[in-house]
Steps between C-alpha positions, in 0.01 A plus 500: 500500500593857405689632843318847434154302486617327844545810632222675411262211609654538880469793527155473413425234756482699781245763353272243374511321807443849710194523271351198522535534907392833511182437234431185743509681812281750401242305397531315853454820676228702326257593733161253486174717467310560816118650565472804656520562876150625521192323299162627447254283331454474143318406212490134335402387153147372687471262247809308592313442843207330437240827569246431293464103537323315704703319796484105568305435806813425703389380830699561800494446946472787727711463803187474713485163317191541247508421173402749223500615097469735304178453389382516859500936428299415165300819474721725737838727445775305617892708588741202552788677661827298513684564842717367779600569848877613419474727231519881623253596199234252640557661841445863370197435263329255738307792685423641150341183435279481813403875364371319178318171671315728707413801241449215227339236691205694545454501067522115499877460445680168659887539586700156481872514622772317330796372640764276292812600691652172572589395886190731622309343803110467554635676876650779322243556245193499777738722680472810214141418473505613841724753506353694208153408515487340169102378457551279165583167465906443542640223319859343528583322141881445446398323205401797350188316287342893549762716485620386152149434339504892587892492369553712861848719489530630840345456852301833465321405174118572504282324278125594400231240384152539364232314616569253182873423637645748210812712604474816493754675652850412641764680652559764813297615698587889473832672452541608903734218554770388305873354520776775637182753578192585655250773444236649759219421254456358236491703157341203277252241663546190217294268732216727581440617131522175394232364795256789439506453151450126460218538804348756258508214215800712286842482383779610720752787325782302650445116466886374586784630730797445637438430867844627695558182796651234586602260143310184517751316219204300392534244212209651265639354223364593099118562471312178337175523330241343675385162456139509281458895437145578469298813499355537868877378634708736303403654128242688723768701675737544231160682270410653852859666524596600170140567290263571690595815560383608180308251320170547738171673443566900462843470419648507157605132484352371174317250701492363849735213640270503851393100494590156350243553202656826413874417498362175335336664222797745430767217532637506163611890511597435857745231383618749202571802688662337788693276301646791299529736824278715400270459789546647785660797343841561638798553278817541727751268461495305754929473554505888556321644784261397764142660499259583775186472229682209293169328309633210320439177610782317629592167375378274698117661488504530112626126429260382764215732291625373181513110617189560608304605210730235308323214738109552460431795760442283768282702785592288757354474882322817605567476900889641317292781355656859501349729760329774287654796438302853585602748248470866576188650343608840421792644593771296608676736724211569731285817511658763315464837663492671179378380175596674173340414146489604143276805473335323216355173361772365313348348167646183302432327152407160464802494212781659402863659664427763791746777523632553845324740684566815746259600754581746794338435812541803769594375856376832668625388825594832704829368667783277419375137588759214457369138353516227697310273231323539193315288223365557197176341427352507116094451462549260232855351491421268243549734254850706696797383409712762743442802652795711605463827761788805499453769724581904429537737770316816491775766369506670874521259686842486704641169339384556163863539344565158665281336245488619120193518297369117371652413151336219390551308777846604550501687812235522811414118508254423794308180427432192244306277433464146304251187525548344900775778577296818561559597879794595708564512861797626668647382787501717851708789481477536098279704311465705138452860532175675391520913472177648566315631229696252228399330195491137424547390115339168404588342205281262411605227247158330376440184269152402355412152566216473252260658708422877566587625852518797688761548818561727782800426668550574836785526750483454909752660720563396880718779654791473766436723835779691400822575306661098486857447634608457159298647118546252228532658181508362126798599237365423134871436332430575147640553158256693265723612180532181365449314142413106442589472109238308306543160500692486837471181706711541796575892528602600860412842654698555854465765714635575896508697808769564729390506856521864636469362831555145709162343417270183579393339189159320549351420198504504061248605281614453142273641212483508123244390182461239291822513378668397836667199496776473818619736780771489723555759798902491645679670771819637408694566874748729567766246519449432106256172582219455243226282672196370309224550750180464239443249244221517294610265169079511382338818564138507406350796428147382675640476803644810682638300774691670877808256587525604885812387617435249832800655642563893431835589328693804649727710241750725600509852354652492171388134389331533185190280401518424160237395316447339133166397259531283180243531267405314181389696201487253235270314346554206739333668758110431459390796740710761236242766373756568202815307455620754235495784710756682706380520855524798749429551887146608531176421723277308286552107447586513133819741625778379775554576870839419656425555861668290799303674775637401901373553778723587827582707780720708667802360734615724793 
């Protein structure tokens, strides 16, 4: 060998080996990723959890020695709460619990406590009972048959079932208590809203949590279909959860999904539009982002709808019938305090395209009032396809150079609504500011259905008792000098916003025509990081859908959102007025919008 070569390959040694120590090292010594120090509750993918389904009819031995079910509460509410006698969360929520027993009793609600700590004692158990003056039944199971049929994470989960043995709700009790904190109250009660609203025969806001406590390490395991899936034991919940909602008498659901007949009868679109995920409508991919109001259908309930329809529609034993659902008549958010509507009868074809429509409606309210909740409620929604509300201040009022004049939906965005998304309620301590003496815009986006109709939409408003801790506001992020050339099938339009202040980002509202095809909304962070945080690969025009983030996303001043729209302007696109044309940003549905609107607030 060349001596040089030698040479040159010894010295080498050394640096190579230095490298290969040091690479190896610091891959031994990079820190491991730990949760935070102090842990609040959060939201879960509910569907993941089993809310929804009805629960076997696991039956179980109370430490007082008598046998019982589930089915024994047939016809009541039933909170399971999972608990032991070690874990200092049990301690501090047990006389919260009492609290409930007693103020919840009285409305027919039955309390069963749940212990599947290992190595816990009938002594110690009666010995809490005791202490804390627990009046449901306590059971010790360190099998766990209970705890994982309700796939239980921690020893402070709550659990709500209907009188049909359906969960409804699971997760924390409230937010007072939590790991590495403790408030003096509590500043959301997930138990209580849950209880009053499944007493009240209604949907929970919040159906799944995060329940901070003690980690049970249960072996859940992967969800199986059940054995035999018939109508009253599971298809019924699935329609109950995901279509009823809209496809009911005075809704604008083609036609209703409300009993065996009726799904039966529709069963061939049903199998079409959920096969192609059409139905529910939700287009977020589902790899980017986790969402609050996420309406697809997870796996595991749409192969278990499609196997169903596949095997005969078998109905199945009715004493596994759903407990009927009691949907709000009227407004969904309660009693408004103030109801606003179109100052005129709005009048539709039976045929034909509708031009959007403007109609100011004056608030004439005499002081500033701040919106706790609002819906907006059309006369005859089968013919509305959306209806969108921007607010303009009166020129002297004191914030009126905060918010410029409405430009086609650019600026001074209030409220929207589509079919089964028309209402929004904040949560305490966040409102939308209303000036006194303002003016609400409502476009109003009609489509004959064959029959002549005449509308006058409405909107309710519930106020908050006074200026909120925090005023959410909504940011339209728009790009309105643009061109799609004729012919066009993926053009993208992007626009952004750079954060003048450190903000909490709660929710996405993206908005075009019929040439829409995709959107995508980013984050671009100080540091340089670009961070997908919206997906939306099939946008469909017909449905103006809100993706509210299950966990809010704070921004730093400076971090731009950056937001962009493809649209498809050929001839491959069946919904194209004229493929030849050049398109332009404009307000009616044969022009283009390119609007990501978000909603947010301030951070301190």
């Amino acid at each position: 060998m060349n001596r040089r070569l030698c040479l040159v390959l010894l010295a080498a040694l050394p640096a190579a080996l230095l490298s290969f120590v040091s690479a190896a090292f610091s891959q031994e010594v990079e820190p491991e990723k730990t949760e935070e120090l102090r842990q609040p509750p959060r939201l879960l993918d509910h569907r993941q959890y089993r809310v929804g389904e009805l629960i076997e009819d696991v039956a179980f031995t109370d430490i007082q020695g008598k046998a019982g079910k589930l089915s024994d509460y047939a016809g009541k509410t039933l909170v399971v709460f999972t608990t032991n006698t070690t874990c200092p969360l049990c301690k501090r929520y047990a006389p919260t619990l009492v609290e409930f027993e007693k103020a919840y009793g009285e409305k027919g609600v039955q309390f069963l406590y749940l212990n599947v700590t290992e190595g816990e004692t009938v002594e110690s158990a009666r010995k809490a009972v005791k202490d804390y003056g627990f009046a449901g039944r306590y059971v010790l199971d360190p099998t766990a048959l209970l705890g994982k049929a309700l796939r239980a994470l921690t020893t402070t989960d709550a659990f709500v079932l209907d009188g049909a043995r359906t969960l409804r709700y699971r997760g924390a009790v409230d937010d007072q208590y939590g790991i590495g904190y403790m408030l003096d109250k509590p500043r959301v009660h997930y138990l209580r809203d849950a209880l009053n609203s499944v007493v009240a025969g209604e949907d929970p806001m919040f159906k799944a949590t995060w329940a901070p406590g003690c980690d049970l390490a249960l072996e859940l395991g992967e969800l199986m279909a059940p054995s035999g899936v018939t109508w009253h034991s599971r298809v019924s919940r699935i329609i109950q959860a995901n279509c009823q909602e809209c496809h009911r008498e005075g809704e604008n659901g083609p036609f209703e999904l409300m009993t065996y007949a009726q799904v039966k009868a529709q069963r061939g679109m049903i199998k079409k539009v959920v096969k192609n995920r059409t139905m529910p409508p939700w287009f977020a991919d589902e790899k980017v982002g986790h969402w609050r109001n996420d309406r697809s259908l997870s796996e595991r309930d749409r192969e278990d709808l499609l196997a169903w329809l596949d095997n005969g529609l078998p109905e199945g034993d009715a004493k596994d019938a759903a407990q009927e659902r009691k949907w709000p008549q009227g407004w969904r958010i309660g009693k408004p305090e103030a109801v606003l509507e179109l100052p005129e009868v709005q009048k539709i074809p039976a045929k034909g395209e509708v031009k959007y429509r403007y109609v100011n409606v004056e608030t004439n309210f005499e002081e500033d009032r701040w919106v706790q909740a609002m819906e907006i409620r059309p006369t005859a929604p089968q013919v509305v396809h959306h209806v969108l509300v921007f607010l303009k201040y009166p020129r002297k009022h004191p914030r009126a150079k905060e918010q410029p004049n409405d430009m086609g939906g650019l600026n001074g965005y209030f409220m929207g609504m589509v079919p089964g998304q028309g209402h929004v309620q904040f949560p305490e301590g966040q409102a939308k500011f209303l000036p006194k003496g303002a003016t609400l815009v409502f476009q109003l986006h009609y489509t004959a259905n064959g029959v002549e109709a005449e509308d006058r939409t409405k909107m309710g408003l519930i106020f908050a008792p006074g200026a909120p801790a925090v005023e959410v506001h909504t940011k339209g992020i728009a790009n309105t000098f643009f061109r799609i050339p004729a012919g066009a099938d993926n053009h993208a339009i992007t626009a952004s916003w750079t954060l003048p202040q450190a903000a909490r980002i709660l929710s996405f509202d993206p908005h075009a025509h019929v040439r829409g095809k995709a959107w995508r909304y980013e984050v671009l962070w100080p540091d340089g990081k670009r961070e997908t945080i919206l997906e939306i690969p099939r946008y469909d025009f017909n449905w103006q859908l809100l993706y509210e983030l299950a966990e809010p996303l704070d921004l730093p001043k400076g971090a731009k959102i950056i937001v962009t729209a493809w649209y498809d302007n050929s001839d491959k696109n069946p919904a194209n007025p004229d493929p030849k044309a050049d398109v332009f940003f404009g307000e009616q549905t044969w022009e283009e919008m390119m609007i990501g609107y978000v909603n947010w607030h301030a951070l301190d």
